[in-house]
KEBA-673177 format. One record per atom (N, C-alpha, C): residue number from 1; x, y, z; atom name. Coordinates in nm, 4 decimals, always signed. Each point is the difference from the previous one (the first is absolute). Layout:
residues N
nr: NUM c1: X c2: Y c3: Z atom: CA
...
***
This chain:
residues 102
nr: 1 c1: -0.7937 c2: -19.2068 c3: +2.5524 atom: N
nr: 1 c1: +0.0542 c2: +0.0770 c3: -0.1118 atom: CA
nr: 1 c1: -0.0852 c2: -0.0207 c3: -0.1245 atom: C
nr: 2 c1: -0.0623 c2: -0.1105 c3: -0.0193 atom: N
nr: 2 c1: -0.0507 c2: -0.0578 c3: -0.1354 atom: CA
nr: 2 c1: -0.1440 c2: +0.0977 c3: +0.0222 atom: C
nr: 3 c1: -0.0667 c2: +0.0116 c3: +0.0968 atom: N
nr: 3 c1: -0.0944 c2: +0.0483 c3: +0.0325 atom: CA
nr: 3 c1: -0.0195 c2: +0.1488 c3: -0.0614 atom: C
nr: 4 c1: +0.1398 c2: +0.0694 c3: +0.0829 atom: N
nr: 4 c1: -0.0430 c2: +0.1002 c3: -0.0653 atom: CA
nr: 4 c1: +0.0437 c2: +0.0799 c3: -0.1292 atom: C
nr: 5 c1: +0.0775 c2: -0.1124 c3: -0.0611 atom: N
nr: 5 c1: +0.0726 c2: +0.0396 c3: -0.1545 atom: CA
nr: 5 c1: -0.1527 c2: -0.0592 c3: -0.1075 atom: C
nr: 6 c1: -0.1008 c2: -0.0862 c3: +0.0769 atom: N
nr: 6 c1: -0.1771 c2: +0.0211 c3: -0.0394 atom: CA
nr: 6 c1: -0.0951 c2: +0.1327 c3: -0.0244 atom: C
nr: 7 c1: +0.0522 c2: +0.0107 c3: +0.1216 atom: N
nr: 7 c1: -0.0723 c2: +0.1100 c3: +0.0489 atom: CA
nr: 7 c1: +0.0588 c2: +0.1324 c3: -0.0992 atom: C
nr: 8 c1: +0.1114 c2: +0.0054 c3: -0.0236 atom: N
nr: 8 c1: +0.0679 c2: +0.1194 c3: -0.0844 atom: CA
nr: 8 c1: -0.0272 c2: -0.0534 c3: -0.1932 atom: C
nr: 9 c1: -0.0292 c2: -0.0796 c3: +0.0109 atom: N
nr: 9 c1: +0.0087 c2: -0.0355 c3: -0.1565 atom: CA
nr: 9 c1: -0.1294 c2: -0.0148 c3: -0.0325 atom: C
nr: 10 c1: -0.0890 c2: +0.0787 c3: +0.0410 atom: N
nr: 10 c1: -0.1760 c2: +0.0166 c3: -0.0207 atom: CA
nr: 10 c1: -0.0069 c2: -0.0271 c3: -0.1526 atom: C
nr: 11 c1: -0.0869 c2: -0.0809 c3: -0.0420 atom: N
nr: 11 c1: +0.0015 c2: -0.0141 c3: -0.2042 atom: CA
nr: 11 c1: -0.0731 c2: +0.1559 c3: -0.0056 atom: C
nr: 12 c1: -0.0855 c2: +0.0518 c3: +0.0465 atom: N
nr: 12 c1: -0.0550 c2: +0.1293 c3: +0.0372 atom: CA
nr: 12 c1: +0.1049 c2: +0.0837 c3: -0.0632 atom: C
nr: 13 c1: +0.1190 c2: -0.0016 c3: +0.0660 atom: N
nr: 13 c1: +0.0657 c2: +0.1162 c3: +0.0252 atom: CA
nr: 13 c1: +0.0884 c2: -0.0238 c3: -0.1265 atom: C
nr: 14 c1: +0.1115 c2: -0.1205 c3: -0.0106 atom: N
nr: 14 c1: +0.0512 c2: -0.0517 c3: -0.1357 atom: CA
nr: 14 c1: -0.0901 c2: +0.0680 c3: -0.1534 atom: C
nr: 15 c1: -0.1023 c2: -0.0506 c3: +0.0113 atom: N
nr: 15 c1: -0.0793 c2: +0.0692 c3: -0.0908 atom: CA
nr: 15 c1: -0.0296 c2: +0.0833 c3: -0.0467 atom: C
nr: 16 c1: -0.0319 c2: +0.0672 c3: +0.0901 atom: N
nr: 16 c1: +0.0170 c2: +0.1882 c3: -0.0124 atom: CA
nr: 16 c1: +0.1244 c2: +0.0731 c3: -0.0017 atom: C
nr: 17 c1: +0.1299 c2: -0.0599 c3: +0.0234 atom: N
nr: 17 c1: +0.1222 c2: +0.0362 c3: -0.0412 atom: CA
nr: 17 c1: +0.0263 c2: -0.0636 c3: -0.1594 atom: C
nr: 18 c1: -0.0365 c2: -0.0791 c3: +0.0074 atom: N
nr: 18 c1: +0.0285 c2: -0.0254 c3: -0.1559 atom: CA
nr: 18 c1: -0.1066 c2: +0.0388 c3: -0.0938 atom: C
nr: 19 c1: -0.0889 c2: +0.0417 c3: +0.0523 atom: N
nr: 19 c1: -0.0896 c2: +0.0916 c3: -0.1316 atom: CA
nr: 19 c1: +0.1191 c2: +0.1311 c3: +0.0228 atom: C
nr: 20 c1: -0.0088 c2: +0.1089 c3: +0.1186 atom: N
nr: 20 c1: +0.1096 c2: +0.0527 c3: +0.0370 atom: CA
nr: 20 c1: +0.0847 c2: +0.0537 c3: -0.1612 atom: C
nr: 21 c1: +0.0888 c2: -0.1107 c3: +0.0436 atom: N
nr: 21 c1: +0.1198 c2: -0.0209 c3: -0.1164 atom: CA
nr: 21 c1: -0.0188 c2: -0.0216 c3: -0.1566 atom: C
nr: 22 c1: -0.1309 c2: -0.0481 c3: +0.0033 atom: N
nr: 22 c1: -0.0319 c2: -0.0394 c3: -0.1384 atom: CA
nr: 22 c1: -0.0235 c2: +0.1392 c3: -0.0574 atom: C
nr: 23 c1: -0.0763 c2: +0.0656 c3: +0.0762 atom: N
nr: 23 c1: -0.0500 c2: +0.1640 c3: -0.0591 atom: CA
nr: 23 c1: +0.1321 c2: +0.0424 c3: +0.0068 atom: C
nr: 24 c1: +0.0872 c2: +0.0123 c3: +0.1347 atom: N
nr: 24 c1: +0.1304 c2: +0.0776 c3: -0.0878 atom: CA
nr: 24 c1: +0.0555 c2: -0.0024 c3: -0.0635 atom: C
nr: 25 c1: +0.0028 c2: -0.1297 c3: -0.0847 atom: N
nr: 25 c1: +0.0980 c2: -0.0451 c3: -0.1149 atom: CA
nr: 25 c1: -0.0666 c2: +0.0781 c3: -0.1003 atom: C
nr: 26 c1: -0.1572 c2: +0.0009 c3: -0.0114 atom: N
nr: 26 c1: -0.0534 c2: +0.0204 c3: -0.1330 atom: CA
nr: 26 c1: +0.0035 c2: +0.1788 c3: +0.0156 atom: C
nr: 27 c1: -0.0472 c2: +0.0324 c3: +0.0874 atom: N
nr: 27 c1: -0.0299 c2: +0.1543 c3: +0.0133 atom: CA
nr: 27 c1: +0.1564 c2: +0.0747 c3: +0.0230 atom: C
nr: 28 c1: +0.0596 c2: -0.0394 c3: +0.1107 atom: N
nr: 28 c1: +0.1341 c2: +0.0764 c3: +0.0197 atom: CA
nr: 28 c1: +0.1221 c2: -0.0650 c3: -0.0137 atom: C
nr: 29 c1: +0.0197 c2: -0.0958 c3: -0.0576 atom: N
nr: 29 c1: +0.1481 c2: -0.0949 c3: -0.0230 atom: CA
nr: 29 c1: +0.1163 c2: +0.0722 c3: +0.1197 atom: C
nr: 30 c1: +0.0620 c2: +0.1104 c3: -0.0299 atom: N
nr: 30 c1: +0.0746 c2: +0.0717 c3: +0.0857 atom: CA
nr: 30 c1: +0.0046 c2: -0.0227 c3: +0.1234 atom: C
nr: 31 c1: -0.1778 c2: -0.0432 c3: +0.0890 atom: N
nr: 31 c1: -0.0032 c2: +0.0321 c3: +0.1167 atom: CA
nr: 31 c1: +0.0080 c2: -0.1622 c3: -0.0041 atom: C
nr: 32 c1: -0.0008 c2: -0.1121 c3: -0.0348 atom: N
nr: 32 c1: -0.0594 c2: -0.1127 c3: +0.0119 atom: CA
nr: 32 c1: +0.1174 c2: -0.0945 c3: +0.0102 atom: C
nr: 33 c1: +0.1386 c2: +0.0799 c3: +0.0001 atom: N
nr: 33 c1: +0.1516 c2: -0.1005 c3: +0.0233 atom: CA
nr: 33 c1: -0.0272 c2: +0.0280 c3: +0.1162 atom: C
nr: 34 c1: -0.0793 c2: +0.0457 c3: +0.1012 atom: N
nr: 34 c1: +0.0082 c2: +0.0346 c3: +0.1419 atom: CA
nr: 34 c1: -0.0958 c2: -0.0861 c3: +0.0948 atom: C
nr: 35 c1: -0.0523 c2: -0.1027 c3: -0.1167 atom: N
nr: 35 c1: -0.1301 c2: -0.0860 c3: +0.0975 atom: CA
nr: 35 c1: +0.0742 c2: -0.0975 c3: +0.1156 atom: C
nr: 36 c1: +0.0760 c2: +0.0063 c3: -0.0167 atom: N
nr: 36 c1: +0.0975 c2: -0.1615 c3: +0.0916 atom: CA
nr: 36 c1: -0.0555 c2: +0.1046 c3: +0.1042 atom: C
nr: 37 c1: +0.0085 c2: +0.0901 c3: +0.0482 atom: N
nr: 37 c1: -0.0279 c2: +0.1065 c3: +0.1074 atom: CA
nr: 37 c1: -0.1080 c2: -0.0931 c3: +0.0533 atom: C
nr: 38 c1: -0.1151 c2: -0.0096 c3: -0.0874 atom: N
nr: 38 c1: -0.1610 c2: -0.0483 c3: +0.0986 atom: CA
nr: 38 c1: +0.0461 c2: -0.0958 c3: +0.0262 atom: C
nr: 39 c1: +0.0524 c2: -0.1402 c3: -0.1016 atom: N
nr: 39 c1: +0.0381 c2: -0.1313 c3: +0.0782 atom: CA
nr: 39 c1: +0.0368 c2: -0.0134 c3: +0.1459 atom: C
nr: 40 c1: +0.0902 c2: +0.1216 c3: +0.0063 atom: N
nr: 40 c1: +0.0730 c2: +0.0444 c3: +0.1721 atom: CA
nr: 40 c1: -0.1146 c2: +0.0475 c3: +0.0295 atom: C
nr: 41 c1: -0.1120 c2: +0.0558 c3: +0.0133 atom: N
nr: 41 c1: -0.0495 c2: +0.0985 c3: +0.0684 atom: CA
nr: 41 c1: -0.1275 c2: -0.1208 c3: +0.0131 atom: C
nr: 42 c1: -0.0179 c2: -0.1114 c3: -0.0250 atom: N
nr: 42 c1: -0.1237 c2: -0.0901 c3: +0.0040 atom: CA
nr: 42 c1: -0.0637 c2: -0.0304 c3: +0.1271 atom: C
nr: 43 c1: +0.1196 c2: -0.0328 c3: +0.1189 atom: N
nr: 43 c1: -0.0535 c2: -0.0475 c3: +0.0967 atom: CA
nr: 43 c1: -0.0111 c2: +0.1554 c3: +0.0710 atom: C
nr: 44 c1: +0.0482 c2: +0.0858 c3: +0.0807 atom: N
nr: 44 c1: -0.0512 c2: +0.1483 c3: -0.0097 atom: CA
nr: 44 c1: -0.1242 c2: +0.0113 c3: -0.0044 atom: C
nr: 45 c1: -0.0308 c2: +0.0261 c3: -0.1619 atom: N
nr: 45 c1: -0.1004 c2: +0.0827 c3: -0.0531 atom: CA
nr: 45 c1: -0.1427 c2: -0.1328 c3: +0.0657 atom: C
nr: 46 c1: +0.0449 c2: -0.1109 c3: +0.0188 atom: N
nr: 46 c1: -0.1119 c2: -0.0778 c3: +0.0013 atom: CA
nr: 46 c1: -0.0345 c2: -0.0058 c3: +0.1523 atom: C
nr: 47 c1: +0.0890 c2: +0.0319 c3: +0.0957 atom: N
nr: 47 c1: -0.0222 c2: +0.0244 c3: +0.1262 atom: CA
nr: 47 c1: -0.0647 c2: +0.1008 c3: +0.0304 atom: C
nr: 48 c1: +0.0485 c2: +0.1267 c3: -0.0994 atom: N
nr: 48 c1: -0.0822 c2: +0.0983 c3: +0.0216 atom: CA
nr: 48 c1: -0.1302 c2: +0.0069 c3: -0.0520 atom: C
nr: 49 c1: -0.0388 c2: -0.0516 c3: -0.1203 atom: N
nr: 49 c1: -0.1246 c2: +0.0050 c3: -0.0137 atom: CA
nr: 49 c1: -0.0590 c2: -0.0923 c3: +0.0938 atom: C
nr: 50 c1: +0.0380 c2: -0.1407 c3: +0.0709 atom: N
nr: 50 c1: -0.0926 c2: -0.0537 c3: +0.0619 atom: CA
nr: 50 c1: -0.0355 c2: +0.0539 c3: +0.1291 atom: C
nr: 51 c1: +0.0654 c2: +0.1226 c3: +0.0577 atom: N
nr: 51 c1: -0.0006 c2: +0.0463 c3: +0.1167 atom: CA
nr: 51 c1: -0.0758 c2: +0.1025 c3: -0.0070 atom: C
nr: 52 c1: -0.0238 c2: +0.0829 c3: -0.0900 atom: N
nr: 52 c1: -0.0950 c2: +0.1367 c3: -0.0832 atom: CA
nr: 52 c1: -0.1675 c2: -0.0937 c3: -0.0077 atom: C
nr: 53 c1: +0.0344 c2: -0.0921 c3: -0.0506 atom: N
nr: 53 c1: -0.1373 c2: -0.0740 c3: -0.0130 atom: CA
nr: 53 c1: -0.1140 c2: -0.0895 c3: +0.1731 atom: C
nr: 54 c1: +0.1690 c2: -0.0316 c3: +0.0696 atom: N
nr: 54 c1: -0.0974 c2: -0.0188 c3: +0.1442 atom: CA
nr: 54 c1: +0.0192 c2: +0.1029 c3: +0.0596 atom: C
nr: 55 c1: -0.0387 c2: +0.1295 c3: -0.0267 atom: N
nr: 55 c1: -0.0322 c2: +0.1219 c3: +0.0318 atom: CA
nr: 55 c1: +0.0525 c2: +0.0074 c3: +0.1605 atom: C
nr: 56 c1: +0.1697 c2: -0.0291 c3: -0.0046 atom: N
nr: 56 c1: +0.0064 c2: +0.0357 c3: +0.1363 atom: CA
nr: 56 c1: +0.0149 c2: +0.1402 c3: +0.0831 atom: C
nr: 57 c1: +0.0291 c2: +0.0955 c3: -0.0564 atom: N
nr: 57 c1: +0.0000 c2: +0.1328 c3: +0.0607 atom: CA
nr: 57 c1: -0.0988 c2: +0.0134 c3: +0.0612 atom: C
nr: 58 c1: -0.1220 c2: -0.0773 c3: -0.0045 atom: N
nr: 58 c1: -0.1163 c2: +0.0505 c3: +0.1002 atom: CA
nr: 58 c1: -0.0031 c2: -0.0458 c3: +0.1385 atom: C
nr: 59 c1: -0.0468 c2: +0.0521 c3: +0.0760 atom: N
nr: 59 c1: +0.0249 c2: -0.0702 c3: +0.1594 atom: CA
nr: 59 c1: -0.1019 c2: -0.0355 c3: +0.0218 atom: C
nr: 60 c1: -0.0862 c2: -0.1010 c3: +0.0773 atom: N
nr: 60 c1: -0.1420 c2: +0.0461 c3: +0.0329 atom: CA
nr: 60 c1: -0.0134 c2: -0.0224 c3: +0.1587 atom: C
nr: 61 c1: -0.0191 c2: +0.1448 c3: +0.0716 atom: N
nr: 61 c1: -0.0113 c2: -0.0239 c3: +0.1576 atom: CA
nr: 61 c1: -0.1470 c2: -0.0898 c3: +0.0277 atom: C
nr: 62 c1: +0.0712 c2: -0.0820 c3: +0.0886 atom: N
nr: 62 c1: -0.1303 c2: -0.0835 c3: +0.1023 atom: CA
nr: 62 c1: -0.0066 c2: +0.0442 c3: +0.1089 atom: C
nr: 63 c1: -0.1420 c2: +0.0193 c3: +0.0570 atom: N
nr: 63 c1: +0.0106 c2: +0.0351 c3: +0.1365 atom: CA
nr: 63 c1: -0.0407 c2: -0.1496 c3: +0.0698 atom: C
nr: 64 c1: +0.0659 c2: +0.0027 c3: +0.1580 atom: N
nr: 64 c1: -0.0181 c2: -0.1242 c3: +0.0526 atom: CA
nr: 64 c1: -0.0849 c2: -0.0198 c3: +0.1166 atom: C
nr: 65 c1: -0.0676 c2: -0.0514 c3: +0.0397 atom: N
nr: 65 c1: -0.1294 c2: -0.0128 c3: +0.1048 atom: CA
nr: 65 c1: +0.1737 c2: -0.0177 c3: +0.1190 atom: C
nr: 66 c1: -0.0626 c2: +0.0713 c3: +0.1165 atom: N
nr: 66 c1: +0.1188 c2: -0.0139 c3: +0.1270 atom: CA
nr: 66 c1: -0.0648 c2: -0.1333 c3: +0.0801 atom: C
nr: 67 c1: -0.1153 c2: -0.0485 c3: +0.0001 atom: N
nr: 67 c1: -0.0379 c2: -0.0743 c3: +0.0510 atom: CA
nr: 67 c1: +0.0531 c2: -0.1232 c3: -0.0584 atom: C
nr: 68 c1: -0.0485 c2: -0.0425 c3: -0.0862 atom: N
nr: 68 c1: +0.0327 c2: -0.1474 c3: -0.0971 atom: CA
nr: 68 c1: +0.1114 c2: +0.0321 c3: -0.1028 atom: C
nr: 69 c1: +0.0480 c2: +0.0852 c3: -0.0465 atom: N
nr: 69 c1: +0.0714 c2: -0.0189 c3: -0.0943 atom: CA
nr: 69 c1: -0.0103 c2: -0.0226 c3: -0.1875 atom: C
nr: 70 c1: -0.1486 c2: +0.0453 c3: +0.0314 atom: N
nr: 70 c1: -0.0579 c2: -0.0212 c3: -0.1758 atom: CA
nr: 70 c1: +0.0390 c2: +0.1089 c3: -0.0649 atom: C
nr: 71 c1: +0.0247 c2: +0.0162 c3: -0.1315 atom: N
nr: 71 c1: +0.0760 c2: +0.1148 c3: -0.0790 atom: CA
nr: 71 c1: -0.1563 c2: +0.0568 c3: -0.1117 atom: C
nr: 72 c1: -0.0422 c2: +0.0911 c3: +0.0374 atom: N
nr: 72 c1: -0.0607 c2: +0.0928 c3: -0.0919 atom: CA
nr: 72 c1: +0.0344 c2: +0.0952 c3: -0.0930 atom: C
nr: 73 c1: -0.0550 c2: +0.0167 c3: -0.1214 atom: N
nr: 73 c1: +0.0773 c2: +0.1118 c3: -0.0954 atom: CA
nr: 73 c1: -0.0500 c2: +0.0958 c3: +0.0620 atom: C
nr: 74 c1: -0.1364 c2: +0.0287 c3: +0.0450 atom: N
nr: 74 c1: -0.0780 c2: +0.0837 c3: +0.0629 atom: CA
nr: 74 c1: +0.0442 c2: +0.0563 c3: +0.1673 atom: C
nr: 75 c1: +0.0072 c2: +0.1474 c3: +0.0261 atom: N
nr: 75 c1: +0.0556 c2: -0.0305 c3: +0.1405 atom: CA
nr: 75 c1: -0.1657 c2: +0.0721 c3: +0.1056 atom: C
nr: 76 c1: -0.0889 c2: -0.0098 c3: -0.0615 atom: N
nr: 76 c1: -0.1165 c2: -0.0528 c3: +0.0254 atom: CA
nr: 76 c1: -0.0558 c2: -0.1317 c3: +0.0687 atom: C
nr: 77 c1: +0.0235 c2: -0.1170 c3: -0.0863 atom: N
nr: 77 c1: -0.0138 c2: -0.0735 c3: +0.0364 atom: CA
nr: 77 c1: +0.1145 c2: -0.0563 c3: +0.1024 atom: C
nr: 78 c1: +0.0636 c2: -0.0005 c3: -0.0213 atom: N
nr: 78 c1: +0.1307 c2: -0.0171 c3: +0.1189 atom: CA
nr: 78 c1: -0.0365 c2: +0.0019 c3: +0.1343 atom: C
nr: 79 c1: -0.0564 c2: +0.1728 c3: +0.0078 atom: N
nr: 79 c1: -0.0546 c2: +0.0554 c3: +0.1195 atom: CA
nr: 79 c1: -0.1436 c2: -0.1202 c3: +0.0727 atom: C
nr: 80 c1: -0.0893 c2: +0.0269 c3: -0.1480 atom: N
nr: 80 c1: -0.1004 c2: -0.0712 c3: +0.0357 atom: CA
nr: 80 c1: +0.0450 c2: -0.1695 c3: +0.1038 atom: C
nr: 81 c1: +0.0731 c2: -0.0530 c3: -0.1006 atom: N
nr: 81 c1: +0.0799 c2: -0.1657 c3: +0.0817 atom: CA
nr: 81 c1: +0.0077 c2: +0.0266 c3: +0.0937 atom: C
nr: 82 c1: +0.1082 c2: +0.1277 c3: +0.0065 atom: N
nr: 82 c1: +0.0645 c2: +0.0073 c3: +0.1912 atom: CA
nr: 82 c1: -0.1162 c2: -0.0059 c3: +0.0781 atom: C
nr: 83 c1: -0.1290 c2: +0.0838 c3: -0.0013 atom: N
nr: 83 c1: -0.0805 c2: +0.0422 c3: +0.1017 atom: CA
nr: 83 c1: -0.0637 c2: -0.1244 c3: +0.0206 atom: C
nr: 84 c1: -0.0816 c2: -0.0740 c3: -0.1095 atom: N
nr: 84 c1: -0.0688 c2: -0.1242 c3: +0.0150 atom: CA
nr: 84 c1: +0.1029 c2: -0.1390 c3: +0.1284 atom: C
nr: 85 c1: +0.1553 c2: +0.0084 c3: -0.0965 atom: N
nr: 85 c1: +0.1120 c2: -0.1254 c3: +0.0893 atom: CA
nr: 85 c1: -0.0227 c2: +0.0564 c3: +0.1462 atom: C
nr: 86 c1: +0.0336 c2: +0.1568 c3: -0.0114 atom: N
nr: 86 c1: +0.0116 c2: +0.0652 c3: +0.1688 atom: CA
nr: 86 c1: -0.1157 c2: -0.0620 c3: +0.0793 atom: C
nr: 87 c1: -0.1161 c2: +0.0534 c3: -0.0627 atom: N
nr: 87 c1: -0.1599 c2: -0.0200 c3: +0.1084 atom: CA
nr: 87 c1: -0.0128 c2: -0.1279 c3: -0.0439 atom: C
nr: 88 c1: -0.0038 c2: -0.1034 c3: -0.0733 atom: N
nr: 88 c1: -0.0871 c2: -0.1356 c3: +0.0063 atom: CA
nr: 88 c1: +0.0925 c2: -0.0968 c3: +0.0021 atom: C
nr: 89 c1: +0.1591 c2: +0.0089 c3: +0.0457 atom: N
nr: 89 c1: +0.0732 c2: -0.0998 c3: +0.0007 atom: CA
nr: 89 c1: -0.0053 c2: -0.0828 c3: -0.1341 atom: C
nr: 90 c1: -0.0766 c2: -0.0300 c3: -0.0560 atom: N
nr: 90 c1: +0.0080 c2: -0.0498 c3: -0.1804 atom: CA
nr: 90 c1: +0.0327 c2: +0.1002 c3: -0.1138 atom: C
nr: 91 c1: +0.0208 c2: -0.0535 c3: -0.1193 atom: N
nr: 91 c1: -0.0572 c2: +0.0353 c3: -0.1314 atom: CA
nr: 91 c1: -0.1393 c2: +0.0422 c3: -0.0778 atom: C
nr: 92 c1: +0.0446 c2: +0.0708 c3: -0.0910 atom: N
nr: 92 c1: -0.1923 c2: +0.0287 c3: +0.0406 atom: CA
nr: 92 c1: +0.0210 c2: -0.0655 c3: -0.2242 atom: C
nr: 93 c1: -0.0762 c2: -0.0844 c3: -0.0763 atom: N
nr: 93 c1: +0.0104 c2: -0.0531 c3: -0.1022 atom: CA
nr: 93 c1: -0.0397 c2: +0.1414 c3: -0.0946 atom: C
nr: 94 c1: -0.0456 c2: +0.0595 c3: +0.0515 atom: N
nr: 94 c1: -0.0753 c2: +0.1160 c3: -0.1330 atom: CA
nr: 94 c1: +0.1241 c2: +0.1029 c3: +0.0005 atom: C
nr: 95 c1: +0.0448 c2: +0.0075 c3: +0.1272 atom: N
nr: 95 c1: +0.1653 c2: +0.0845 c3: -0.0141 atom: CA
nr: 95 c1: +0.1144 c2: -0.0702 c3: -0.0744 atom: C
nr: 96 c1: -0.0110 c2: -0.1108 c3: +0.0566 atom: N
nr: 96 c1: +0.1620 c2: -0.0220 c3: -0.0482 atom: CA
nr: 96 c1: -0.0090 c2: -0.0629 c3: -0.1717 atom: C
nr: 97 c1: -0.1020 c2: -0.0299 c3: -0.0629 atom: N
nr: 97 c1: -0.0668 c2: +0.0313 c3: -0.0972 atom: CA
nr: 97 c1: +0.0664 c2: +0.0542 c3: -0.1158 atom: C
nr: 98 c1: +0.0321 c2: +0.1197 c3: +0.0357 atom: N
nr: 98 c1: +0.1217 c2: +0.1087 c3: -0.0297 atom: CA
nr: 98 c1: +0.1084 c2: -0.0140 c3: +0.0312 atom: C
nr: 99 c1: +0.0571 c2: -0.1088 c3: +0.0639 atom: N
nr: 99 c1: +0.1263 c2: +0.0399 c3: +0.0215 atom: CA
nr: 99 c1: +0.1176 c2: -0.0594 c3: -0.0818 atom: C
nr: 100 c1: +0.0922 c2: +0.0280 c3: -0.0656 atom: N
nr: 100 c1: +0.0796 c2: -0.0449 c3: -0.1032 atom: CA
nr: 100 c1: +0.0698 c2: -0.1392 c3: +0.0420 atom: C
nr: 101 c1: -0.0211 c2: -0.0665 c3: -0.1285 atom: N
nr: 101 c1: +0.0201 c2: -0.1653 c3: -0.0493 atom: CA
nr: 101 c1: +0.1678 c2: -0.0188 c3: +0.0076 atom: C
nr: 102 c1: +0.0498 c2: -0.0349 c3: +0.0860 atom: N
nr: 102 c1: +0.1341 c2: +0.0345 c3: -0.0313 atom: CA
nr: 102 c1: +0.0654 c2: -0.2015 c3: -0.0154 atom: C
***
């Protein structure tokens, strides 16, 4: 629990809610009896920005050698692995070279 009431209380994020509030007091008073709102909205907004920032909507397909099991971004090289594992029973070092660090 302590962990992630850390994780929600970013000084990052605190900070930028209280500049936030400071401008609404000075610029819009009216709108600025309404800040308790961000206090609630801290851990939220900070999940969401940290999730926008490790850019997860992207997928990235690997292709996989059928022989050994090595993962290429390339499905080129993939191919290339399979044929070398198929015919020479080994690895070949200049192929797998390429193949993703996992």
């Amino acid at each position: 629990m302590r962990n992630i009431l850390k994780a929600c209380m970013n000084w990052k994020v605190l900070l930028g809610i209280g500049v936030v509030i400071l401008l609404a007091y000075l610029f819009v008073p009216n709108i600025a009896r309404y800040s308790w709102i961000l206090f609630v909205l801290v851990c939220p907004l900070s999940i969401m920005l940290m999730m926008a920032g490790m850019d997860h909507g992207k997928s990235k397909k690997v292709f996989v050698c059928l022989e050994c099991g090595l993962g290429y971004k390339d499905e080129e090289w993939a191919k290339k692995c399979a044929a070398w594992c198929k015919e020479h029973q080994s690895c070949n070092l200049e192929i797998i070279e390429h193949a993703i660090k996992q």
